[in-house]
C-alpha positions, 0 to 999 in steps of 0.5 A: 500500500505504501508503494501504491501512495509514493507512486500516486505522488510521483504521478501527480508531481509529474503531472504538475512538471509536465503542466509548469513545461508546457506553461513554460513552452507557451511563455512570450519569451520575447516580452517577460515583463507582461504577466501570462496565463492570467486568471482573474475573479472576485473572491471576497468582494467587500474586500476587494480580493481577487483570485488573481493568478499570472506568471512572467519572467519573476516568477515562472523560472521560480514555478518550474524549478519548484515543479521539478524539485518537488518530482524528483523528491517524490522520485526519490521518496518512491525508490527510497520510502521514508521511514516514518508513520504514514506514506499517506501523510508524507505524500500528502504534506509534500503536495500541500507544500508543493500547492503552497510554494507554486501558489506563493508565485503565481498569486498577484493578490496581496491576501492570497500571497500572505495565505499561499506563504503561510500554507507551507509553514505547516507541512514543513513543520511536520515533515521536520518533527514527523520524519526528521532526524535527532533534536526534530522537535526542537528544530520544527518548533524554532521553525515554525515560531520564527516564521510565524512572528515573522509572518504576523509582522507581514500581515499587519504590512499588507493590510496596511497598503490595502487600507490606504490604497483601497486595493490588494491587487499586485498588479494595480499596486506595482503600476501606482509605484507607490504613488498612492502612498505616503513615504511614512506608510511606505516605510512602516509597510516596508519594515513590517512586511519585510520583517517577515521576507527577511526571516523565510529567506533567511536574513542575518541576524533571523537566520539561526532556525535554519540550520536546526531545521535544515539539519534535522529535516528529512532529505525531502523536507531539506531539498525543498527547504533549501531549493525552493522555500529560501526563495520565497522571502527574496521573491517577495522582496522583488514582486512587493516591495520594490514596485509597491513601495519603492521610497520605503525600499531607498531608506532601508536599502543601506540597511539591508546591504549592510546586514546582507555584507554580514550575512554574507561573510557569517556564513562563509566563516561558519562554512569553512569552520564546518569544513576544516580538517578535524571538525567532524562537520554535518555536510546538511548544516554547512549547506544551511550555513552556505544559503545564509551567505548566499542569500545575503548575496541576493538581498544585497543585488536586492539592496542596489534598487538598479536594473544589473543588481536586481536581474543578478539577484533573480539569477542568482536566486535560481542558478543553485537551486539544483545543486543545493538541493542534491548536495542535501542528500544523503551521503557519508559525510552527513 
């Protein structure tokens, strides 16, 4: 039975990857900045909240890498069955994950975007305190409250703009490039919301759940933890608060690079510590070490506010991605 439930998860990822190929396939290369495939209804209409979905250049690399990702885990998990509970459950979780991420960058509603990036927390929680390796409990819990208090944070932010501007529309938003919002609502909603980004991504100083969870996640729970999740925080920063609240974006800008730099050099000190000769170190904690300083090299393209640095922090947000998620594998040195 358990064999019959990983195989039903590697047909409905699959589908899902064939599904994000074609929709890449059928992608007007030639104009990446025009959002596609867009669908377009009225949810909630006292609050102005759409079922508003699209895809352009942002997003759809970060789609697909997340629609192979999550295959090849439940490839993995088939040939390589989880030692834990319940198929059932892990199979399940995987695909709540899966929906969420996906949803997280396809979403151009400011609600919809705060739902789909809570709606990972849970299943990665489970996966970590279910199927995780030693101190997992520990792990999932500083997961989960890290995020959450840094997601309440976000909340207040996106309601914020919504109240002010009378719209949560993405699109409508980034169009008005801040121009129905006053600087001082510009900053407040780029602190409150980019308190949140900034612990998913994870940004120095609100990085330490990372290498915990990370390290006592399960290969699939890392794999998506490092390939995919980390992204959504830099992603954020890049679909909302740059063409949302681009005065609030210049006064923390310097800020940002700052704590980007030492995150940065953290990182690639507390890597070559793990590395060195002697040091016994855990090949899945270096790796959670290595996506804090790769991470503050993201958010300081970021932190530019130019054309160059922000495609190179795009670029960079996806060029690893593969091989982060392979090195999270098991071999003898973890």
């Amino acid at each position: 039975p358990d064999q019959a439930v990983l195989r039903d998860g590697v047909t409905v990822t699959g589908a899902v990857l064939l599904a994000a190929i074609v929709l890449t396939a059928g992608f007007d290369h030639d104009h990446p900045a025009t959002m596609q495939a867009t669908t377009d209804i009225s949810w909630i209409p006292a609050l102005d909240v759409r079922i508003h979905l699209g895809v352009d250049g942002i997003s759809l690399p970060l789609l697909l890498l997340t629609a192979l990702l999550t295959f090849l885990c439940a490839l993995y998990s088939y040939f390589k069955p989880p030692a834990g509970p319940s198929a059932k459950a892990f199979v399940a979780l995987v695909l709540v994950l899966e929906s969420g991420t996906l949803a997280t960058f396809a979403v151009l509603d400011l609600v919809l975007f705060f739902l789909a990036f809570e709606m990972v927390l849970i299943p990665m929680y489970f996966l970590i305190a279910r199927w995780g390796g030693g101190r997992r409990q520990a792990a999932a819990w500083k997961f989960i409250l890290y995020t959450l208090l840094g997601s309440v944070v976000m909340l207040l932010g996106i309601l914020l703009i919504g109240l002010k501007t009378g719209t949560f529309d993405m699109v409508a938003l980034a169009t008005d490039n801040g121009r129905g919002l006053t600087t001082s609502v510009q900053v407040i909603a780029v602190l409150a919301i980019g308190l949140g980004l900034a612990v998913k991504t994870p940004m120095w100083p609100l990085h330490s759940w990372l290498p915990d969870a990370h390290t006592a996640a399960p290969t699939v729970g890392s794999v998506l933890l490092a390939g995919v999740l980390l992204k959504m925080g830099t992603y954020g920063f890049v679909r909302i608060l740059l063409p949302i609240a681009p005065d609030g974006m210049r006064t923390f800008a310097p800020y940002l690079a700052a704590f980007a730099v030492v995150g940065i050099v953290y990182g690639s000190l507390a890597c070559l510590a793990l590395a060195r000769t002697g040091a016994k170190g855990d090949l899945k904690r270096l790796i959670a070490y290595s996506s804090v300083g790769h991470m503050g090299f993201v958010l300081l393209g970021i932190a530019t506010m130019t054309p160059t640095g922000v495609n190179g922090a795009l670029f960079a947000n996806i060029a690893p991605c593969l091989t982060t998620g392979l090195l999270s594998s098991p071999s003898p040195a973890s």
